[in-house]
C-alpha positions as CSV (number, residue, x, y, z in Angstrom):
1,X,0.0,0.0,0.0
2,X,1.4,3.3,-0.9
3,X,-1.4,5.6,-0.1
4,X,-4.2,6.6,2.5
5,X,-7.0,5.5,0.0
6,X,-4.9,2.4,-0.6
7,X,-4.9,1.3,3.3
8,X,-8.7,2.4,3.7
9,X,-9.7,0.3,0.7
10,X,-8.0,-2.7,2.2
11,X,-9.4,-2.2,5.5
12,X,-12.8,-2.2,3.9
13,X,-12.1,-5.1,1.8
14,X,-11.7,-7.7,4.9
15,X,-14.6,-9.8,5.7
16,X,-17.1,-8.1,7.1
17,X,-18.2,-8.3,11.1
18,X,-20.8,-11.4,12.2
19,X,-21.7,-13.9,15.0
20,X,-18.8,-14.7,16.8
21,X,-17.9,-17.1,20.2
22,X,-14.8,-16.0,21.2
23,X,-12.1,-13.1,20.6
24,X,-9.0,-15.8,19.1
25,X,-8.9,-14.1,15.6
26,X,-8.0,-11.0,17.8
27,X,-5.5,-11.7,20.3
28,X,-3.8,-14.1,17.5
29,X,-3.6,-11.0,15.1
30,X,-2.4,-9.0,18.6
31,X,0.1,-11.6,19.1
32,X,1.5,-11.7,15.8
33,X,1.5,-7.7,16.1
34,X,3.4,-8.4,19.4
35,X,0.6,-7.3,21.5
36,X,0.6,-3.5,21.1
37,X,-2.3,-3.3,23.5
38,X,0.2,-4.2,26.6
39,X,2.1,-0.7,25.6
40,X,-1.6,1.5,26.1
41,X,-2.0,3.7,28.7
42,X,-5.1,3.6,31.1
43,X,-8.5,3.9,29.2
44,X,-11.7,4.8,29.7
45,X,-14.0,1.7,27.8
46,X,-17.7,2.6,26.7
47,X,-19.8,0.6,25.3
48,X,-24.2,1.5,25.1
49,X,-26.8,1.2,22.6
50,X,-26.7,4.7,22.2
51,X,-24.9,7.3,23.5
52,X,-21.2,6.1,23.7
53,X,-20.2,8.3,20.7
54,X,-20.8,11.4,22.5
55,X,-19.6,10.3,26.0
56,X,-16.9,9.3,24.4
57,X,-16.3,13.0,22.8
58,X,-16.9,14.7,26.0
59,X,-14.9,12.5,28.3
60,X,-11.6,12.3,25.7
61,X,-12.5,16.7,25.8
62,X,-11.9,17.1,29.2
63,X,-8.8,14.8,29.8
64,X,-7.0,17.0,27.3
65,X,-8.1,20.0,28.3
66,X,-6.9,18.9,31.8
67,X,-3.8,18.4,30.0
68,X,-3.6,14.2,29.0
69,X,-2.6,13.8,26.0
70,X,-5.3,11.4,25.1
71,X,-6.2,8.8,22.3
72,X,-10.0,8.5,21.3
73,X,-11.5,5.4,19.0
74,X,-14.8,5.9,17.7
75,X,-16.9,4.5,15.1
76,X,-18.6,4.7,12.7
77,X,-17.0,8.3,11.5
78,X,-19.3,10.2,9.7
79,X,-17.1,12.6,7.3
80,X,-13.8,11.1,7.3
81,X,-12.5,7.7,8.0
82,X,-9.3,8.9,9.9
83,X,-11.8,10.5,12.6
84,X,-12.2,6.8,14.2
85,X,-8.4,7.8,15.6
86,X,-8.1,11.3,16.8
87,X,-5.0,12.8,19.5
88,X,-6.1,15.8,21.0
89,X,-8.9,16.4,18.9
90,X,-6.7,15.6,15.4
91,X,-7.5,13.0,13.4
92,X,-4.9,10.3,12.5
93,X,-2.6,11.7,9.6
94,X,-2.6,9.8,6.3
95,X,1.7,9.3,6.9
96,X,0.2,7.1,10.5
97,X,-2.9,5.4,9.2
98,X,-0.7,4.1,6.2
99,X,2.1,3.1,8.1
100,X,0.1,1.0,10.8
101,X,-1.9,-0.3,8.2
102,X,0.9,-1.6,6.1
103,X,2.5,-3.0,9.2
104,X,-0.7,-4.9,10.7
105,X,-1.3,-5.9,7.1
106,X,2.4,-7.8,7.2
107,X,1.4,-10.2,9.7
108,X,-2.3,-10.5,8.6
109,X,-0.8,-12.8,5.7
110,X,0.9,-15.5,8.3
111,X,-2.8,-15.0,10.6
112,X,-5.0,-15.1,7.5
113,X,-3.0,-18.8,6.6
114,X,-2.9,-20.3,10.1
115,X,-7.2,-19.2,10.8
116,X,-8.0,-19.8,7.7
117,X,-11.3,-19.5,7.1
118,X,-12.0,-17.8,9.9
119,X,-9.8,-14.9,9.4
120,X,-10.1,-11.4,11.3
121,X,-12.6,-9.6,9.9
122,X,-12.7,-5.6,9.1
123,X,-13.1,-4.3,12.7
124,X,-10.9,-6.6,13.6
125,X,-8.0,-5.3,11.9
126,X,-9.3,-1.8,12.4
127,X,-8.7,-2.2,16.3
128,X,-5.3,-3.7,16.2
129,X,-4.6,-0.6,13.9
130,X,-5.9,1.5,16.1
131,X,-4.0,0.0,19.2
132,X,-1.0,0.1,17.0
133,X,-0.9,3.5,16.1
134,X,-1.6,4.5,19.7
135,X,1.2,2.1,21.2
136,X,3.5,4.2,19.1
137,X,2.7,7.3,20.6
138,X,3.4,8.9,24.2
139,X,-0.2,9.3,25.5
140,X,-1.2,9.6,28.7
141,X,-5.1,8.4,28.3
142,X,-7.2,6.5,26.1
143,X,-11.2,6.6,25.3
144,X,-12.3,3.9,23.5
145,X,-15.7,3.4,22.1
146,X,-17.1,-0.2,21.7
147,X,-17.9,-1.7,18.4
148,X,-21.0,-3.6,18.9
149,X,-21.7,-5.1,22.7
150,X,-18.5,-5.7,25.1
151,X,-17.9,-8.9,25.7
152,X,-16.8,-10.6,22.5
153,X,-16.2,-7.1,21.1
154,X,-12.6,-6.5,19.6
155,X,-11.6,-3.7,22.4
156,X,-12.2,-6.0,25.0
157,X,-8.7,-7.1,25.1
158,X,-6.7,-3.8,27.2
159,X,-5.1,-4.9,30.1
160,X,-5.4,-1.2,31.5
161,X,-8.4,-0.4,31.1
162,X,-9.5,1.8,34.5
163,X,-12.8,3.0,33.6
164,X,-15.6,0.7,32.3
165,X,-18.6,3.1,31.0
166,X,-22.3,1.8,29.9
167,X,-24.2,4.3,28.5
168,X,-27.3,2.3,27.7
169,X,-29.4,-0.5,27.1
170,X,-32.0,-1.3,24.6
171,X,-33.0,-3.4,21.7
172,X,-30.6,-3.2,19.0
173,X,-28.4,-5.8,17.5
174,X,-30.1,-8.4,18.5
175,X,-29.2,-11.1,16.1
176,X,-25.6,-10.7,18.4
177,X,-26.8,-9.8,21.5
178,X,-29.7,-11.6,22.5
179,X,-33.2,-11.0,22.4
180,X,-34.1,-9.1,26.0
181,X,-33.1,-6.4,28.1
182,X,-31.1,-9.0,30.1
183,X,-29.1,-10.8,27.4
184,X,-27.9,-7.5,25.7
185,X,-26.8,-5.7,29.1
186,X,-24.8,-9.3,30.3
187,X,-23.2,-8.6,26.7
188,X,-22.2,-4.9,27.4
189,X,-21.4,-5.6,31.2
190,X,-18.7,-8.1,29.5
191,X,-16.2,-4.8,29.7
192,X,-16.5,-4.6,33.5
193,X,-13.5,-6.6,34.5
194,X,-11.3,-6.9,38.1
195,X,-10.2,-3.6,39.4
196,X,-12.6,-1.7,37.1
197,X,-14.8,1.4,38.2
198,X,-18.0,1.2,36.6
199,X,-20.1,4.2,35.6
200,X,-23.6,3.9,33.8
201,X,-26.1,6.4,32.6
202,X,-29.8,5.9,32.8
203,X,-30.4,2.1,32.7
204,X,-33.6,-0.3,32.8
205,X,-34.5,-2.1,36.0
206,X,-33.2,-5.1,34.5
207,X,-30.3,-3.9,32.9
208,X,-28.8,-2.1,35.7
209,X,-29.1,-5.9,38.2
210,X,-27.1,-7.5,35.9
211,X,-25.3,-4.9,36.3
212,X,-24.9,-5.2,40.0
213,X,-24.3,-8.6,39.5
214,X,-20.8,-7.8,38.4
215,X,-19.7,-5.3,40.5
216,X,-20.6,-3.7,44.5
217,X,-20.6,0.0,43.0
218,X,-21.7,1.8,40.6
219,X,-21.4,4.8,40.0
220,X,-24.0,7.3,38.5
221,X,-23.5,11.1,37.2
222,X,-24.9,14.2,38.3
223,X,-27.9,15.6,35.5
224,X,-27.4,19.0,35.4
225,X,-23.9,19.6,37.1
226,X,-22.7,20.9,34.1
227,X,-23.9,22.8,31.3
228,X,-24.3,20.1,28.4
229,X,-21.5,19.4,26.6
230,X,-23.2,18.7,23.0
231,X,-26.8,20.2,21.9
232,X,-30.1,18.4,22.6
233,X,-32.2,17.3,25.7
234,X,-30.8,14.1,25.9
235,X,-27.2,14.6,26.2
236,X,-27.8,15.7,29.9
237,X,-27.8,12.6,30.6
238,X,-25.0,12.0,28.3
239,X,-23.2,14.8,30.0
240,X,-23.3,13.6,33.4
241,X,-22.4,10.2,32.4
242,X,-19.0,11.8,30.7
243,X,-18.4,13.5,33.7
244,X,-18.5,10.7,36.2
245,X,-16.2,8.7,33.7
246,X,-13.8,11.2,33.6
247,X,-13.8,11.6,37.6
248,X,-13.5,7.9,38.1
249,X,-10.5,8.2,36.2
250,X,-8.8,11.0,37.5
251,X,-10.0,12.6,40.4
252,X,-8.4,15.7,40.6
253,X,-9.5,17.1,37.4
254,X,-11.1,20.9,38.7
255,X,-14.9,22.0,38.1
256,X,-13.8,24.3,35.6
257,X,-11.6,22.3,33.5
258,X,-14.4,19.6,33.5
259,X,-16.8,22.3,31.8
260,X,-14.2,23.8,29.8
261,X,-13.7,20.6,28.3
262,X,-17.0,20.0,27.4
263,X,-17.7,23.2,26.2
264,X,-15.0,22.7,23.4
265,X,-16.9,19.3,22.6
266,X,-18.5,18.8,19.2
267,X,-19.9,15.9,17.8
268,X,-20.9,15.8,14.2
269,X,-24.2,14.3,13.7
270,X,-25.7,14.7,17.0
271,X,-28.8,17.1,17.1
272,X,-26.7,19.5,14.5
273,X,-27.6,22.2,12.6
274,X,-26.3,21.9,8.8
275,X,-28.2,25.0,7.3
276,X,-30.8,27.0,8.2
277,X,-33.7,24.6,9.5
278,X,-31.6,21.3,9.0
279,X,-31.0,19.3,11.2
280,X,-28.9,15.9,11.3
281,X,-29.2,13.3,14.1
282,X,-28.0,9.5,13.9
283,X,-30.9,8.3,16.2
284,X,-30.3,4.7,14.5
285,X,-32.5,2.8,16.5
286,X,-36.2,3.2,18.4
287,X,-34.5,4.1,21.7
288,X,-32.6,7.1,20.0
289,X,-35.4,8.5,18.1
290,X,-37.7,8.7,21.0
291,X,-34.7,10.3,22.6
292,X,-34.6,12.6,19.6
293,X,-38.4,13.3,19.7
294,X,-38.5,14.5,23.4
295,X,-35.4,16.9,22.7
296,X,-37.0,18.3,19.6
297,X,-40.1,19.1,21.9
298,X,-37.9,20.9,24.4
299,X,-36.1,23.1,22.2
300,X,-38.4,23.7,19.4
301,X,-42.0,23.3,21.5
302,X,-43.8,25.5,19.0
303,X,-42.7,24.6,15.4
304,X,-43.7,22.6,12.3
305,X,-41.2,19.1,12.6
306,X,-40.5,17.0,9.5
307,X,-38.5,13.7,10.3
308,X,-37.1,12.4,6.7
309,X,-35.7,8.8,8.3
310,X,-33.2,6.9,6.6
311,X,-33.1,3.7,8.2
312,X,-31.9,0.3,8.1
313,X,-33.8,-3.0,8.0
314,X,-32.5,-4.4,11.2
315,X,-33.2,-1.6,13.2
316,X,-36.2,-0.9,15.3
317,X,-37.4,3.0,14.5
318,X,-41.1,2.6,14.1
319,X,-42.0,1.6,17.5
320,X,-41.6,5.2,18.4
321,X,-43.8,6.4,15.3
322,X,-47.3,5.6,17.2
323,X,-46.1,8.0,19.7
324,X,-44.1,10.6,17.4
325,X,-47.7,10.9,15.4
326,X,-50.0,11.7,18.1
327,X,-48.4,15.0,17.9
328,X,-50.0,17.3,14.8
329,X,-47.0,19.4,14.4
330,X,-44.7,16.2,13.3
331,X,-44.8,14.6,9.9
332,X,-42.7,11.7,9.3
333,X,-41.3,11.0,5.4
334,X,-39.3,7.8,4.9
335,X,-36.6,7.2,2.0
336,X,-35.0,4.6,0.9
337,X,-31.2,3.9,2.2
338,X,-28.8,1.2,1.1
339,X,-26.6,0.8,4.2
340,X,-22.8,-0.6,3.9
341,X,-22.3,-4.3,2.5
342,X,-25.6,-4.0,0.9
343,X,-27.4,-3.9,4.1
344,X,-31.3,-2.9,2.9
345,X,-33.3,-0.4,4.2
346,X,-36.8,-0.5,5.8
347,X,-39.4,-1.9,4.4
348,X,-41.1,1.2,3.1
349,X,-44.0,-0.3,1.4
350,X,-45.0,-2.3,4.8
351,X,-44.3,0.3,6.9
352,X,-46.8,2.8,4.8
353,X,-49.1,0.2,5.1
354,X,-49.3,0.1,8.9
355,X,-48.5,4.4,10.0
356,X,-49.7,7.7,8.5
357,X,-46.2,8.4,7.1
358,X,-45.7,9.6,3.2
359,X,-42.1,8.3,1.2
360,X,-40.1,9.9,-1.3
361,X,-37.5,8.4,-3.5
362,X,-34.7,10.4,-2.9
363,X,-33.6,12.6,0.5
364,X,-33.0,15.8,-1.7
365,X,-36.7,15.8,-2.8
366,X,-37.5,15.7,0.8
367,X,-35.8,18.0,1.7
368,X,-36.7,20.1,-0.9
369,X,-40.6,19.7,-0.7
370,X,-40.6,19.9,3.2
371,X,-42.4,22.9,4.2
372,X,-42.1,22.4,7.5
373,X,-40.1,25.2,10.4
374,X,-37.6,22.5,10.7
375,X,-36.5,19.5,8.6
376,X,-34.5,16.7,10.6
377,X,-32.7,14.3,8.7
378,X,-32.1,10.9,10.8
379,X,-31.5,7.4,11.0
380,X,-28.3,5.4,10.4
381,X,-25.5,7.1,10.8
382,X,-24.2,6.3,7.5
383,X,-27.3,7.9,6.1
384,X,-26.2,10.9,8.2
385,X,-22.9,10.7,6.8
386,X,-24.0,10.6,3.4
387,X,-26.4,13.9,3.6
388,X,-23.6,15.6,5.7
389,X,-21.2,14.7,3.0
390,X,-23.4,16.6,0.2
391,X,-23.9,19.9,2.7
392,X,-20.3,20.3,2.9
393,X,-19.4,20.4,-0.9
């Protein structure tokens, strides 16, 4: 590989993510790599059905404003590929995404013969990247965002991790997770390990005693501390979920750092303004739209509300529509959305069938026939992605 499109091409050309029992492919790839993840610093691990992107954000904020120079994983990124790896804010350069590429790609041909067929797979890789690139560097903190779950997720390997965060819990996934409340948090709570502190946000009864099963304390943030770090009603919770991660892992961070930090936070695709009355927000799932609706109510209570939703298949959106169309001044439009690997979109034909929604072939036309006060564009994130991507040309 001698360029940046040339390592993010063969990233995205490994198998893609599925079912898996065990983490092998990923500590033989670390092995091979001679375990980078042993040379981390301590880490703040958070996994949730929603919300870990923007804790994740907020929490990475105030450590380097308090002066860590501090590593942050996310995914998926929604302009740029190299945001999944940022330092203080900064992306990964092209020089460092191609050169741990090529070197995680070196061993990958020895780890691809010995597991063959079941070779790692493109997050994977992605991770042992990502602990590559930070192993090389002098950092004093890491935030690292969860892929899907915890336990059998491919960040659950760090010896150092210090802070184990769960954001949420709620139906999503659940051809990997399990099927209840119960089964997906035991999956997240798979990242609380010895020695760990555990923080959670706002949980379900029966989320939060599986929980409990794991560990003596938890530990809860403050709502309304802080001013919010990122826009909308529900990153309060967010917010104080950050917070109490951050003060579980260092506790001597000051009051005014802490909101210095998060006012310097920003998080594309959360509850953002692209243009005048446009909105994008990834509220992927049924759990994140409702958390959408109610924050759309708070800070727009008198206005006109057109939701164009962009959603996958496998996600769960329309069990909030029942609720979302009560309200007069909200009109729903659905279009169509052609995730990554092929992955389809909702069923629009059946879904018309059973709300009082409308569909339009194409976003743009939505967009453009909305007469609405404000138009919010929403659903997967790489349906966000793409609209953002077209607003910024």
């Amino acid at each position: 590989m001698k360029t940046v499109e040339d390592a993010i091409s063969y990233i995205h050309n490994r198998p893609k993510g599925g079912q898996k029992e065990s983490l092998y492919r990923m500590t033989t790839l670390l092995a091979a790599l001679g375990n980078p993840q042993n040379d981390l610093p301590y880490a703040i691990h958070i996994t949730g059905t929603n919300g870990k992107g923007s804790v994740s954000t907020m929490a990475s904020n105030i450590l380097r404003v308090a002066g860590y120079d501090t590593g942050l994983f996310v995914s998926p990124f929604i302009t740029n590929f190299r945001e999944r790896m940022q330092i203080n804010n900064e992306m990964i350069s092209k020089d460092d995404l191609l050169h741990a590429t090529n070197k995680v790609a070196q061993v990958l041909v020895n780890v691809d013969a010995e597991l063959y067929p079941d070779i790692p797979v493109e997050f994977e890789v992605l991770t042992a990247i990502m602990f590559t690139y930070f192993a090389s560097k002098k950092l004093d903190a890491l935030v690292i965002e969860v892929g899907i779950g915890g336990l059998l997720d491919s960040t659950n390997v760090m010896p150092n991790t210090k802070v184990a965060v769960i954001t949420s819990v709620g139906l999503d996934h659940q051809k990997m997770l399990g099927n209840t409340i119960t089964e997906i948090a035991a999956q997240k709570a798979g990242i609380i390990h010895d020695d760990v502190a555990v923080v959670t946000g706002d949980l379900p009864d029966e989320a939060r005693l599986v929980i409990e099963k794991k560990t003596s304390h938890v530990i809860k943030g403050l709502r309304h501390e802080f001013q919010s770090g990122l826009p909308g009603e529900y990153q309060i919770e967010n917010t104080a979920t950050a917070v109490a991660a951050v003060r579980a892992f260092a506790q001597n961070i000051s009051d005014d750092t802490i909101q210095k930090g998060l006012k310097e936070s920003h998080f594309s695709g959360r509850f953002e303004l692209i243009a005048p009355n446009i909105m994008v927000d990834g509220a992927h799932n049924a759990q994140g739209l409702r958390a959408l609706y109610k924050s759309l109510l708070v800070a727009y209570p008198k206005k006109k509300i057109t939701l164009i939703i962009g959603s996958l298949m496998d996600k769960n959106v329309t069990a909030e529509f029942n609720e979302i169309l009560q309200d007069d001044r909200f009109n729903i439009v659905l279009v169509p959305f052609t995730g990554p690997n092929g992955r389809p979109s909702l069923s629009i034909d059946q879904t018309l069938k059973k709300y009082q929604v409308s569909a339009m072939p194409h976003w743009q036309e939505a967009v453009e026939k909305s007469t609405a006060d404000l138009t919010v564009l929403t659903g997967s994130l790489y349906f966000i992605s793409e609209v953002r991507e077209q607003y910024d040309r």
